[in-house]
C-alpha positions, -999 to +999 in steps of 0.1 A: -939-277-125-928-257-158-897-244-138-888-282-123-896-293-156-870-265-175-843-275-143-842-312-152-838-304-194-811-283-184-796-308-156-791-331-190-783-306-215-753-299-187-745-339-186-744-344-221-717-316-226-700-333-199-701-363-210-692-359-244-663-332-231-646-359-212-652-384-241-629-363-267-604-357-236-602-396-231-602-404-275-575-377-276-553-385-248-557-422-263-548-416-300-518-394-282-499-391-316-529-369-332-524-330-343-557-314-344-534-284-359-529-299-398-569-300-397-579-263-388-546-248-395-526-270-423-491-270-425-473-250-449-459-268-485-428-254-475-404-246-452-386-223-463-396-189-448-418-203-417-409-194-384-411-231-370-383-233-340-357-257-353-339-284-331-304-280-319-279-284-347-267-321-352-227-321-344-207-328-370-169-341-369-153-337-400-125-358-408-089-333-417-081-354-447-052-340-471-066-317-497-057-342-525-092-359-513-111-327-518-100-291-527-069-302-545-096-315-576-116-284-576-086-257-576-050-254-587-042-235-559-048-265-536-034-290-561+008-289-557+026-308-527+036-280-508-005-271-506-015-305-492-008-289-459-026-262-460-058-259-441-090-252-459-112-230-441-141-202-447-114-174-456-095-195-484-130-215-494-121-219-530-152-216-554-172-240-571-157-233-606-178-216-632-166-241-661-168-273-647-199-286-671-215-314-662-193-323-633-216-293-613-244-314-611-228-340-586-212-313-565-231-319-537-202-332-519-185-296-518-218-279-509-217-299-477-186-294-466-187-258-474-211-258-451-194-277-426-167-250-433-186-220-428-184-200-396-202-173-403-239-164-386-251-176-353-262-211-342-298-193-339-297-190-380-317-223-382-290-243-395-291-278-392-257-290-387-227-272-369-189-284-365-171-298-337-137-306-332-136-327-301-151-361-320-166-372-285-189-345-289-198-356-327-234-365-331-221-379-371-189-380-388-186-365-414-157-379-447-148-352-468-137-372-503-154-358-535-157-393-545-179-378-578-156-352-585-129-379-588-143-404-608-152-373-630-112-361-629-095-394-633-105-414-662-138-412-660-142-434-689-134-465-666-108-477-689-087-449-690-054-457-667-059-428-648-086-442-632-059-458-610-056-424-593-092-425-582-090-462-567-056-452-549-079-422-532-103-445-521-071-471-508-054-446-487-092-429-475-097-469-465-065-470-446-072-437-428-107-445-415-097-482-403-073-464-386-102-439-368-110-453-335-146-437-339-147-459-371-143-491-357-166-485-326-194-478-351-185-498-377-192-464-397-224-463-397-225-431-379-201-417-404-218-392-439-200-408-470-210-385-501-211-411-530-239-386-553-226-400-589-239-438-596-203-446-605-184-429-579-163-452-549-169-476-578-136-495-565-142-502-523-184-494-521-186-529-503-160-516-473-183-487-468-218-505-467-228-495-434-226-456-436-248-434-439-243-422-482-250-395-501-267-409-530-283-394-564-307-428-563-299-467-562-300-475-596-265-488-592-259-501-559-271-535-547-294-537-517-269-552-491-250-517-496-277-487-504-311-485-492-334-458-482-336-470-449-299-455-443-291-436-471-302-400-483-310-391-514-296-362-524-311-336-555-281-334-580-273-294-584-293-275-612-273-268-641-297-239-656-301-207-640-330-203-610-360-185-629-363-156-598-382-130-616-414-155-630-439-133-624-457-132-654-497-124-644-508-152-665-479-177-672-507-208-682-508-185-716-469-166-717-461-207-716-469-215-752-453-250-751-471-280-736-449-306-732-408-298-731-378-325-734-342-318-743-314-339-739-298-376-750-324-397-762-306-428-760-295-441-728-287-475-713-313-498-687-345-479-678-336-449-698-342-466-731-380-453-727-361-421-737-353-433-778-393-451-774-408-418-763-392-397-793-411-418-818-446-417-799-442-374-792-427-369-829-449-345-844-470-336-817-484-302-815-475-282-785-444-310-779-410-304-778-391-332-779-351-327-792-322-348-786-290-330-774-255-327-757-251-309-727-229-276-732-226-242-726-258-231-758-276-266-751-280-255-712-292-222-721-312-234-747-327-259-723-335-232-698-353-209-721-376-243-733-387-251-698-393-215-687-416-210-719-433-245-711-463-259-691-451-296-684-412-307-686-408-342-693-386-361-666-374-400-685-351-421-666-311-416-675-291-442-668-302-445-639-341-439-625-332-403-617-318-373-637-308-336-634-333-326-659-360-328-626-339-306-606-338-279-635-371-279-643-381-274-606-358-245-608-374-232-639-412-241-622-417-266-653-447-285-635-424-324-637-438-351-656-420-381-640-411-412-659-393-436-639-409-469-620-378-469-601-369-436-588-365-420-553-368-382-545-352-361-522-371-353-489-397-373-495-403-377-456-412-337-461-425-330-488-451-343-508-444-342-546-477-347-560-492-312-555-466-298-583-459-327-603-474-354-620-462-392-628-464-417-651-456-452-653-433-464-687-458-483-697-484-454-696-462-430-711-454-454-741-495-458-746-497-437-778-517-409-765-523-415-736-498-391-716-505-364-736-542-365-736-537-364-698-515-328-697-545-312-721-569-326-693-554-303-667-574-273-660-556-237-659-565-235-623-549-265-615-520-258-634-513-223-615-518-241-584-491-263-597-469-234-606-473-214-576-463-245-551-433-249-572-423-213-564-433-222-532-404-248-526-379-248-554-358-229-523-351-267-515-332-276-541-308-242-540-269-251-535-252-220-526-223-204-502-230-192-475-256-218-468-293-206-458-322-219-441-339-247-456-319-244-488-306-281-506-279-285-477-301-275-448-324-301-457-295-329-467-283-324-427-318-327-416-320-359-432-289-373-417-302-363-388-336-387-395-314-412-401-288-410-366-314-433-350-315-464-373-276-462-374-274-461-337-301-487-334-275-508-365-241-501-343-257-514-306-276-546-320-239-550-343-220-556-307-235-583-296-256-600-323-235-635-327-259-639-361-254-601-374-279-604-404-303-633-392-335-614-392-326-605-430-323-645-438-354-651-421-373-625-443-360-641-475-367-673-469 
C-alpha cells in the first residue's frame, strides 16, 4: 500500500514538472521577442571590446565630387585648380589640421569620409561600413561636402560676402545630385548628408529634406526637415585631450572640485539658463563656475578643471547641445545635463543615466536645489559613475585609421538603423497620390 501509495506521489510529482515544462515552452515561444540572456547574463555598458559577431558591413557609395567640396577647405595642397583633379585616397589622406580651433569640433564630416576612404584592415575588423564603387551594389550613398567646415571658412558671420562661396557649394552640389539617377529614384533619402553645425547648408536645407543628416541636434531645423526618426545625431569631436591614464586609486578624493563650468555664459534661446546659472552658483563652495573664450590656454585650462572635478556642468549653447558634454565624457566628468530639449548620440544603445545625471532648467535655476542633489551622491555611486564612463568614452573617439566601436563605427551603425525607414519613405513616395496625408491627419 506504502509503495502504491509512494508510486502515485511520484506519478504527480512527474506531471507537474511536465506540466509546468511545457507551460514555460508554450509562454516563451509565445512572447517570441524575449531574451532570458539580459536577465542571468546582462549585457555589457559597452561595446567596445566585446566579442559580439557584427553584421555584414553596410555598402557605401560615395559620391567623387571635386575636392573644392571637401579636402580643398582643410589643406592647401588640395586647394589650387590644377588639384581639383586629383583623387583623394588613403595614401594622400590629408590630416585633420592641428590649428583649426573650434572648427574641430564639427569635423565629423571628415572622420566619415576618412573612413569611407580607408582601405586598410580586413572586412572581419568589425567595421560597420565598407565602400563600393558599383552604386547598384550601394546599400546608402554617401555626399562628401563639409558643409560645417564651409560655413566655418566662408563668412561665417552670415553677413560677410564670402558667404556667397558657401551657398554657390551647395548650388552646384544641388545640380550634381539632381543630376544622380540614384538621387531621383530615392528621392535621397537613401543618401548620408553630413549637416553637424546648426547653421551649416543654411542656404538649400529644404532640397535636402528627405536624407538621411548628420546632425549635432535639431535646435535649428524645423520638423518637416530634421527628426530623429531619419536623422542621426552625431557627438561633435572633443576638443580637450582624452584623460587615458585616470587611474588614480581613489579619484572621489584626487577630484577636489564638486561642480565644474567653463565657457560663454551668455548665449542666445535656451542657453540663456547659462548667464541665470552664474548668479545662483556664484560663491558656492566646491563650484566652479567661469566665463570664457575658447583658445588654445582656455581649452587646456578647461581640461585640467574637469579632470580635477566630480560633476561637469552641461547648459544648453545655442542650441540644446554643446561640445562641453563630449569633453567631459572624455575627461570622465560624471555630465550634469541642462537642456529640456536635447538629443544624444546612440541613444538606441546606450543608456545615459548610469554615468550622468539631468536636470530640468527649471530645477537647476531652484536656488539650491541642484547642488544639494551632487552632495547627495554617495562615493560609491559616484565611482560607479566614473568607472562606466571609462567604460564607454571609446564611443565618442574620432580618429584615423578608424577602430571598432569608436565615434564613426557607431555613426555607420546608426545609418544603418535608419536604411529601413528610408526604404519604407522611398516605396510608399512612388505611389502615394497624397504623399504626406497621414501627417495632416495627425495634426488635425
Amino acid at each position: 500500500m506504502m509503495t502504491m501509495t509512494m508510486m502515485g506521489k511520484g506519478k504527480s510529482i512527474l506531471t507537474c514538472i511536465v506540466f509546468f515544462f511545457l507551460l514555460f515552452i508554450s509562454v516563451y515561444l509565445f512572447i517570441g521577442t524575449v531574451d532570458f540572456r539580459s536577465s542571468f547574463f546582462p549585457l555589457p555598458n559597452s561595446l567596445c571590446n566585446n566579442n559580439i559577431k557584427s553584421l555584414s558591413p553596410i555598402r557605401v557609395y560615395m559620391y567623387e565630387l571635386p575636392n573644392r567640396f571637401n579636402f580643398a577647405m582643410v589643406s592647401h595642397s588640395f586647394s589650387s585648380n590644377d588639384s581639383q583633379s586629383v583623387v583623394v585616397n588613403s595614401s594622400n589622406l590629408p590630416s585633420w589640421p592641428n590649428n583649426s580651433g573650434l572648427k574641430k569640433q564639427h569635423s565629423v564630416e571628415y572622420w566619415l569620409m576618412a573612413s569611407i576612404l580607408y582601405d586598410g584592415g580586413s572586412l572581419n575588423d568589425g567595421r560597420e561600413a565598407v565602400r563600393v564603387f558599383d552604386p547598384d551594389t550601394a546599400d546608402v550613398f554617401f555626399v562628401p561636402f563639409f558643409s560645417s567646415l564651409s560655413y566655418n571658412s566662408h563668412g561665417h558671420n552670415m553677413t560677410d560676402p564670402e558667404t556667397e562661396v558657401d551657398k554657390q557649394l551647395q548650388v552646384d552640389l544641388m545640380e550634381i545630385l539632381r543630376k544622380s539617377v540614384f538621387w531621383q529614384k530615392s528621392g535621397g533619402r537613401d543618401h548620408v548628408i553630413p549637416m553637424h553645425h546648426p547653421n551649416s547648408f543654411r542656404f538649400l536645407r529644404e532640397q535636402v529634406n528627405a536624407s538621411i543628416l548628420i546632425v549635432a541636434d535639431f535646435g535649428r531645423y524645423p520638423k518637416t526637415m530634421s527628426r530623429l526618426s531619419k536623422d542621426v545625431v552625431a557627438p561633435y569631436v572633443h576638443v580637450v585631450e582624452s584623460f587615458t591614464d585616470d587611474n588614480s586609486s581613489n579619484p572621489f578624493e584626487s577630484r577636489t572640485t564638486l561642480l565644474f563650468f567653463r565657457g560663454r555664459t551668455f548665449r542666445k534661446d535656451e542657453g540663456i539658463v547659462r548667464a541665470k546659472l552664474a548668479k545662483i552658483l556664484a560663491n558656492v563652495d566646491d563650484v566652479h563656475y567661469e566665463n570664457s573664450f575658447a583658445n588654445g590656454d582656455s581649452i587646456k585650462a578647461s581640461s585640467e578643471g574637469m579632470r580635477s572635478s566630480k560633476f561637469c556642468l552641461n547648459p544648453a549653447g545655442d542650441t540644446p547641445s554643446s561640445n562641453r558634454l563630449f569633453d567631459a565624457i572624455v575627461s570622465h566628468c560624471v555630465p550634469v545635463i541642462v537642456s529640456d530639449k536635447i538629443e544624444l548620440p546612440f541613444e538606441d544603445e546606450l543608456d545615459y543615466t548610469p554615468f550622468s545625471l539631468f536636470f530640468s532648467v527649471k530645477e537647476a535655476l531652484e536656488p539650491g536645489y541642484m547642488v544639494g542633489q551632487l552632495r547627495q551622491v554617495s562615493k560609491d555611486r559616484w565611482e560607479e559613475m566614473w568607472r562606466k564612463l571609462k567604460n564607454i568614452s571609446c564611443h565618442y573617439e574620432y580618429q584615423y585609421p578608424p577602430k571598432k566601436e569608436d565615434a564613426v563605427s557607431m555613426l555607420w551603425r546608426q545609418i544603418r538603423h535608419k536604411l529601413p525607414s528610408a526604404k519604407l519613405s522611398e516605396h510608399r513616395s512612388r505611389r502615394l497620390k497624397i504623399p504626406d496625408w497621414w501627417d495632416s491627419r495627425r495634426r488635425r
